[in-house]
Backbone as CSV, one residue per row, in Angstrom:
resi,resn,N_x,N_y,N_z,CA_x,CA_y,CA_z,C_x,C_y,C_z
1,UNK,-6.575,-6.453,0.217,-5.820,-5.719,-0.778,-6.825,-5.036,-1.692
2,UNK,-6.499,-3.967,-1.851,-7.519,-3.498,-2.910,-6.520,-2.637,-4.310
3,UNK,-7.365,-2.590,-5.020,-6.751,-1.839,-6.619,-6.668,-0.265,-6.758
4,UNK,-6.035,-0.034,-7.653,-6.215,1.746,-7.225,-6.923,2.249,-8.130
5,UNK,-7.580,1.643,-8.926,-8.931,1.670,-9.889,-9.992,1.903,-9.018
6,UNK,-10.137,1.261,-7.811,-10.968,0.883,-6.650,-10.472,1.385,-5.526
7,UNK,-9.960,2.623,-5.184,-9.526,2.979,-3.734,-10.648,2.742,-2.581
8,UNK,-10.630,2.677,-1.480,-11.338,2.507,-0.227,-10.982,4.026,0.356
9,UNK,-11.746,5.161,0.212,-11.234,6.408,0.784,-11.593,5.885,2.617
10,UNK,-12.325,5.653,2.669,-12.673,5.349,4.449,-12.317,4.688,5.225
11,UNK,-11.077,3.333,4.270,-10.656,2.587,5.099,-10.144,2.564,6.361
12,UNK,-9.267,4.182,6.591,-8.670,4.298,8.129,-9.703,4.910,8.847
13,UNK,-10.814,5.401,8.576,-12.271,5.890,8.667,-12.483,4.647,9.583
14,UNK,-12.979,3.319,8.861,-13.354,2.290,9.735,-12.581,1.742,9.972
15,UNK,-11.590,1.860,10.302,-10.743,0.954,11.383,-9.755,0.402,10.913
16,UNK,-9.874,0.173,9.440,-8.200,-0.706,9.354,-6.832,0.372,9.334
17,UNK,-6.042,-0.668,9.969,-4.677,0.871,10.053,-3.968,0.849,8.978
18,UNK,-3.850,0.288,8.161,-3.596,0.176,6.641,-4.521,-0.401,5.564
19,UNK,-3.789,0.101,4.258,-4.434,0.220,2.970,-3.443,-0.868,2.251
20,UNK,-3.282,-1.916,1.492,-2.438,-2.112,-0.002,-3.086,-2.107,-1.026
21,UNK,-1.963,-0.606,-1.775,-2.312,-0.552,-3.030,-1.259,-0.916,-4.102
22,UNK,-1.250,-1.361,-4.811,-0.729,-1.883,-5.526,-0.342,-1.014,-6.755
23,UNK,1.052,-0.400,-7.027,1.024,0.818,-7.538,1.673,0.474,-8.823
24,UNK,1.564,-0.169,-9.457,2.586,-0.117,-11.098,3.220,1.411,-11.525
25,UNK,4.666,1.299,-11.120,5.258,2.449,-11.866,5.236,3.664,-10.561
26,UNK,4.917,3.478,-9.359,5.029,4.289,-7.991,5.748,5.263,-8.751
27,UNK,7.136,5.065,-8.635,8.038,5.451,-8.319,8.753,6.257,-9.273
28,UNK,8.268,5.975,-10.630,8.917,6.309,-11.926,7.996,7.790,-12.311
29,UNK,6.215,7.247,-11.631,5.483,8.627,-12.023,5.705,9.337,-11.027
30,UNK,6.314,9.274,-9.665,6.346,9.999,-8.539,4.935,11.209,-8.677
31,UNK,3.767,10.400,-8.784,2.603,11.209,-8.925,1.907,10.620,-7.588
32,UNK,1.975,9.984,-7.273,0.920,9.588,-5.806,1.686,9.111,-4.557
33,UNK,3.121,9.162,-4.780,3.763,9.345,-3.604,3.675,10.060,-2.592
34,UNK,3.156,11.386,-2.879,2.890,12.444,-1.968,1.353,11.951,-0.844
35,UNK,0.686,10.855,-1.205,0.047,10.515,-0.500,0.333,9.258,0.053
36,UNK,1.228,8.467,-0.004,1.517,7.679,0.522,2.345,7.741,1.894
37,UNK,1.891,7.133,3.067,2.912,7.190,4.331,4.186,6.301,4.482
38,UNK,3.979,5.097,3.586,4.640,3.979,3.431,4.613,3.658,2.604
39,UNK,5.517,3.174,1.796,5.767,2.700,0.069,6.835,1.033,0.875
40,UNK,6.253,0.277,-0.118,6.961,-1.016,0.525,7.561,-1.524,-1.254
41,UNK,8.490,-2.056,-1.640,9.343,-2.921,-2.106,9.192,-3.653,-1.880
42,UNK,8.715,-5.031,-3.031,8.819,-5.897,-2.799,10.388,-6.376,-4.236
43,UNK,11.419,-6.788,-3.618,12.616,-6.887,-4.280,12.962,-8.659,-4.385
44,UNK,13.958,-9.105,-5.390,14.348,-10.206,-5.572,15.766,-9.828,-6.563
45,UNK,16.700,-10.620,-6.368,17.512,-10.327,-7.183,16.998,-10.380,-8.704
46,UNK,17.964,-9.683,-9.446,17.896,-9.718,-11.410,18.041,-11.572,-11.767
47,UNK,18.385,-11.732,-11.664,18.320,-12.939,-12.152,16.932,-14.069,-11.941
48,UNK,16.543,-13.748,-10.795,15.040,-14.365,-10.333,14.255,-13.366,-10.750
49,UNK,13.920,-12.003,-11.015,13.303,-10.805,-11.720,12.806,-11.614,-13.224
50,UNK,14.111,-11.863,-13.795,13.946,-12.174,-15.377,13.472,-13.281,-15.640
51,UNK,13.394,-14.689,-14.692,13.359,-15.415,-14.735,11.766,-15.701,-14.716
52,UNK,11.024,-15.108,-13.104,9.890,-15.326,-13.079,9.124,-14.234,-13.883
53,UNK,9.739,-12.944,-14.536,8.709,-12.314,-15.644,8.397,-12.953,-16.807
54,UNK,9.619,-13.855,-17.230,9.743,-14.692,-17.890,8.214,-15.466,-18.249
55,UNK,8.544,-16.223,-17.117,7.203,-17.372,-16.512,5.631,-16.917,-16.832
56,UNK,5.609,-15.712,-15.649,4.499,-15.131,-15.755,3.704,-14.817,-16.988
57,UNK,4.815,-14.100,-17.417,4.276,-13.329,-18.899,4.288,-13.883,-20.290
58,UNK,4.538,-15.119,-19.787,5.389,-15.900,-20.931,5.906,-14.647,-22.376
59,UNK,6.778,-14.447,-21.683,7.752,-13.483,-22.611,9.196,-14.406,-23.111
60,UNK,9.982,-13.823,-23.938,11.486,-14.532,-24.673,12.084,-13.820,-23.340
61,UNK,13.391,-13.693,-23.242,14.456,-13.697,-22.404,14.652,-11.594,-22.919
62,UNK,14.534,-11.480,-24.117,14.750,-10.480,-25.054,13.815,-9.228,-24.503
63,UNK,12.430,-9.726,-24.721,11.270,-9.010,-24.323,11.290,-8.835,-22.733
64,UNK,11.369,-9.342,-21.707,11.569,-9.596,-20.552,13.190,-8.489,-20.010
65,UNK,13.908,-8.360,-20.660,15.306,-7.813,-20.287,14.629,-6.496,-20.520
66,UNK,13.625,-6.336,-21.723,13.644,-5.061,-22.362,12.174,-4.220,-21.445
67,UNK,11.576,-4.824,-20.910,10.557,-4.724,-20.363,11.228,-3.757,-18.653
68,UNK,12.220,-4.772,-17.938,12.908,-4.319,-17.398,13.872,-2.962,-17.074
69,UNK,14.214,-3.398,-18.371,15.436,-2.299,-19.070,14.919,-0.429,-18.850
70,UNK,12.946,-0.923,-19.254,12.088,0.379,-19.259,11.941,0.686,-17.911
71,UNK,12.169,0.565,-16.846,11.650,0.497,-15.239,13.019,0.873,-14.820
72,UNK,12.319,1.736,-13.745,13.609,1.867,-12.525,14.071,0.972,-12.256
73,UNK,15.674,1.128,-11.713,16.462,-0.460,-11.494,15.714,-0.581,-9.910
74,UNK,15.726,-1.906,-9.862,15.001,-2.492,-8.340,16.051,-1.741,-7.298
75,UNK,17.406,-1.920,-7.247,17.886,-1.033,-6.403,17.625,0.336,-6.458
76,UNK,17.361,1.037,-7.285,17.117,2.699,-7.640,15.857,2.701,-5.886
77,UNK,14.496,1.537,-6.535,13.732,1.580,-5.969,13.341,1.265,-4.347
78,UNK,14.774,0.128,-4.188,15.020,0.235,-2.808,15.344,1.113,-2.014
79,UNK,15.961,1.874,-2.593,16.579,3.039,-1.420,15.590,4.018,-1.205
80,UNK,14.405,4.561,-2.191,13.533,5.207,-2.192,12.002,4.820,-1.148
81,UNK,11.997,3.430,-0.789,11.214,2.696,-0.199,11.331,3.066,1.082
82,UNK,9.991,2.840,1.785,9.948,2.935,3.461,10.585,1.267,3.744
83,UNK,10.137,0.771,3.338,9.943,-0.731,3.404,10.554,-1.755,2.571
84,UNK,11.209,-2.732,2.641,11.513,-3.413,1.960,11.165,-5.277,2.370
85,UNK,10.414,-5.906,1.357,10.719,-7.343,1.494,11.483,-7.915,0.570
86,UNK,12.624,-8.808,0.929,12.979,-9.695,0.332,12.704,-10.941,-0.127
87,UNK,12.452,-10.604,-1.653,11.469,-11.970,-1.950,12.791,-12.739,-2.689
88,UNK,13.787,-12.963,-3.125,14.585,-13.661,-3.042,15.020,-15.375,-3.129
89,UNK,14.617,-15.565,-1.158,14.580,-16.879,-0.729,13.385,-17.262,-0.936
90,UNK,13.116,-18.525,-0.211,11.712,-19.689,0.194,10.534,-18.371,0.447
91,UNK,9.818,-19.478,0.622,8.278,-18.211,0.498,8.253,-18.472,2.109
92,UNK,8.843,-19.428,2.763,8.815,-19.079,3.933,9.355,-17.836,4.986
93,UNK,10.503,-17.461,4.662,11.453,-16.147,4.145,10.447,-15.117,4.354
94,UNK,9.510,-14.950,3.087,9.019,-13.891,2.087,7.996,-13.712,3.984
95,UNK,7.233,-14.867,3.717,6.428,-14.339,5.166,6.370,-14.501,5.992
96,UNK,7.646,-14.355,6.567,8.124,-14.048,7.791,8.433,-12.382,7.728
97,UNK,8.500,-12.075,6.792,9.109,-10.465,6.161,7.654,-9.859,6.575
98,UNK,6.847,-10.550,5.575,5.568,-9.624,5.485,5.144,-10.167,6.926
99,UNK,5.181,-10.736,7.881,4.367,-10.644,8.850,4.922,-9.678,10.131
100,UNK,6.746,-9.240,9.883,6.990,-8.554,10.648,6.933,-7.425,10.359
101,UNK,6.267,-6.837,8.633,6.306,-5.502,8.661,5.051,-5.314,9.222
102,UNK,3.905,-6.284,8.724,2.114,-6.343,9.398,2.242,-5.675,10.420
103,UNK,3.282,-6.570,11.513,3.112,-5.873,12.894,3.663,-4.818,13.248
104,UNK,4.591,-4.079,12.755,4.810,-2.927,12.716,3.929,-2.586,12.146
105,UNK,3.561,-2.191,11.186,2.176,-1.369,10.599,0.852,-1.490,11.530
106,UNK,0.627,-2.690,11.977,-0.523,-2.307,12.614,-0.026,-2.224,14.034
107,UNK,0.899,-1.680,14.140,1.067,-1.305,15.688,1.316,0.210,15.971
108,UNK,1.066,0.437,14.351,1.972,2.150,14.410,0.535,3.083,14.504
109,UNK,0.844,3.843,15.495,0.061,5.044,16.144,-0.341,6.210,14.405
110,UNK,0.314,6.111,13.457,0.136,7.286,11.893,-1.282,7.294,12.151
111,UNK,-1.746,8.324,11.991,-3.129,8.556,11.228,-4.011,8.375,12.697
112,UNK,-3.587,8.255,13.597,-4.505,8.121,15.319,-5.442,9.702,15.107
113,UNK,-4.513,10.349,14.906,-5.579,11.959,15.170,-6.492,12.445,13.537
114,UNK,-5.754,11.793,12.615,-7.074,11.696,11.701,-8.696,11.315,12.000
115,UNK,-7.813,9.306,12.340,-9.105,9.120,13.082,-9.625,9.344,14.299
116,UNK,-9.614,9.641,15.005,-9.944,10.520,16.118,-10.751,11.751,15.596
117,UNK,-10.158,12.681,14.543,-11.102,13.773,14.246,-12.101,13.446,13.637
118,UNK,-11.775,12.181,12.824,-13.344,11.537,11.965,-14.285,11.324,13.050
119,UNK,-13.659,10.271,13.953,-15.099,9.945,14.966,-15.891,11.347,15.545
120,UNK,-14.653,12.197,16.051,-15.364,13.269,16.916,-16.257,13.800,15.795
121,UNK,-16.216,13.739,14.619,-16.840,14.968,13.927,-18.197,13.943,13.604
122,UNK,-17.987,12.597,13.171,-19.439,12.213,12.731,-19.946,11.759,14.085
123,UNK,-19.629,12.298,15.267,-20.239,12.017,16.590,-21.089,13.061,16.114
124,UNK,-20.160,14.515,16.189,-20.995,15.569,16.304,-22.135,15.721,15.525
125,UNK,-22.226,15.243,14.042,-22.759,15.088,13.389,-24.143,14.587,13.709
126,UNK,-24.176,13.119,14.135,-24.952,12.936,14.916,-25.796,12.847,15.926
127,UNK,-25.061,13.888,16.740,-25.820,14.518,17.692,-26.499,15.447,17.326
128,UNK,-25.991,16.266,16.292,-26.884,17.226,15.761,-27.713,16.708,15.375
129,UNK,-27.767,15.812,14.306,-29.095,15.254,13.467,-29.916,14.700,14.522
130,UNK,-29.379,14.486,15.757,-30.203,13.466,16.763,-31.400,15.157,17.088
131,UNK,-30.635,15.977,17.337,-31.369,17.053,18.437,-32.400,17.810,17.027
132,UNK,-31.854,17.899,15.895,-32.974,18.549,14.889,-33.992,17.438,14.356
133,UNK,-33.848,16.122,14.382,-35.084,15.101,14.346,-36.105,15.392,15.771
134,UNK,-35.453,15.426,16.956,-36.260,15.915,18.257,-37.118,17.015,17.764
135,UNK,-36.496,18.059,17.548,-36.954,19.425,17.667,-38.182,19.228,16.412
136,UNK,-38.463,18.562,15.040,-39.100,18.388,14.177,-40.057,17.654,14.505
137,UNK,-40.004,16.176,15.121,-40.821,15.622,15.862,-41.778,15.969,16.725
138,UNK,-41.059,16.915,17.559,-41.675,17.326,18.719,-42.358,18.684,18.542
């Protein structure tokens, strides 16, 4: 997982077929959607929402509603999503979710002819640099 303070521009460069970034507010700035192929939801009902922001943040019930209140409703955000997990139930649930979207994601062909043009080009690259080190050498 990485931060978006910290992007990995090369990641599909070297090989991984996905990125998670972790986007606070995706959806509300609709500013970096346009680069995204997949936007995933992670959803739970309102009542477990308030409960564990609650927890987390140790916030009142007040601050926590109102915190909420400022954000797209989680359904707004579902329907807008490629992806959705239901975090909801048991965490057993949760990853079984995330391991069947994994395999869809890393089974999906997106971005094959990107990388493909990366390799061909820093092939070429290197063949060139290979034949003008010769030619300098020699």
């Amino acid at each position: 997982m990485t931060d978006l303070q910290q992007p990995q521009p090369s990641s599909n460069v070297s090989g991984y077929r996905y990125v998670i970034l972790d986007v606070p507010l995706l959806f509300e700035t609709n500013k970096l959607l346009r680069f995204m192929k997949h936007t995933v939801v992670v959803y739970c009902d309102p009542q477990s929402q308030l409960t564990r922001l609650m927890k987390r943040n140790h916030l009142t019930q007040a601050e926590a509603e109102r915190r909420i209140g400022a954000q797209m409703p989680l359904e707004q955000k579902r329907k807008l999503a490629n992806h959705v997990i239901d975090n909801s139930g048991d965490s057993a649930s949760t990853y079984r979710q995330v391991c069947k979207l994994h395999t869809q994601l890393e089974d999906s062909l997106d971005f094959l002819a990107v990388r493909l043009l990366a390799l061909v080009t820093l092939t070429g690259i290197g063949g060139l640099l290979c034949i003008f080190m010769k030619r300098c050498i020699f």
